[in-house]
N, C-alpha and C positions, 0 to 999 in steps of 0.2 A: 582459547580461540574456538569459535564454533563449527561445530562441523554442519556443513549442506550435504545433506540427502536428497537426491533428485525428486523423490517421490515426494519427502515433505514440503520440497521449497514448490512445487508443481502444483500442489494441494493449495498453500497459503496463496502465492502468485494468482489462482484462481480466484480464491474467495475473496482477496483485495480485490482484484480489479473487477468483480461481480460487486461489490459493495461500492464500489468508487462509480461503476454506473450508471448502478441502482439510483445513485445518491443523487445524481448530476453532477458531481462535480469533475467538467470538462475544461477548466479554463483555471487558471488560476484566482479568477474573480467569485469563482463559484468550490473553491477549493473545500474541501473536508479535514477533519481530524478522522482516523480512523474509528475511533469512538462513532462521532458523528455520521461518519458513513453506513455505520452499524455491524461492522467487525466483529466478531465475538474475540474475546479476551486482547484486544489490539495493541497493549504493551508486550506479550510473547513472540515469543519468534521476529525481534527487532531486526536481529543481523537478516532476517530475508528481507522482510520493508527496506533496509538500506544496499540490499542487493538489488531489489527491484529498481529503487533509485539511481545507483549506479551504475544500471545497464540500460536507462533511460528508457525501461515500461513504465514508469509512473513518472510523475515530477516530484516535486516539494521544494514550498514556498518557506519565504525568510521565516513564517512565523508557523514553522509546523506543521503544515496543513498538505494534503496529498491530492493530485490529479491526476486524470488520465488527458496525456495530452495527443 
């Protein structure tokens, strides 16, 4: 199980949702892969992306893709 550290999930929570801006993708029509948004290394630190998810700061679409809604 992974452990959350305030400080690290605080850090990534930024830099997603600064690269999900950046990117446009506000709508799920205009949605990103983290990749594409421009993430540096955006398969790490997965359990926060789906913390992010699950606490309804970002979205994500049926095919993977992330926004800020």
């Amino acid at each position: 199980m992974a452990v959350f550290t305030s400080a690290a999930f605080a850090m990534r929570k930024k830099l997603i949702l600064g690269a999900l801006e950046k990117s446009g993708a506000n709508s799920p029509e205009t949605a990103k892969t983290l990749e594409e948004a421009g993430v540096p290394n955006p398969d790490m630190f997965e359990e926060y992306t789906e913390k992010l998810v699950f606490l309804e700061i970002i979205r994500k679409t049926e095919d993977g893709k992330f926004f800020i809604d």
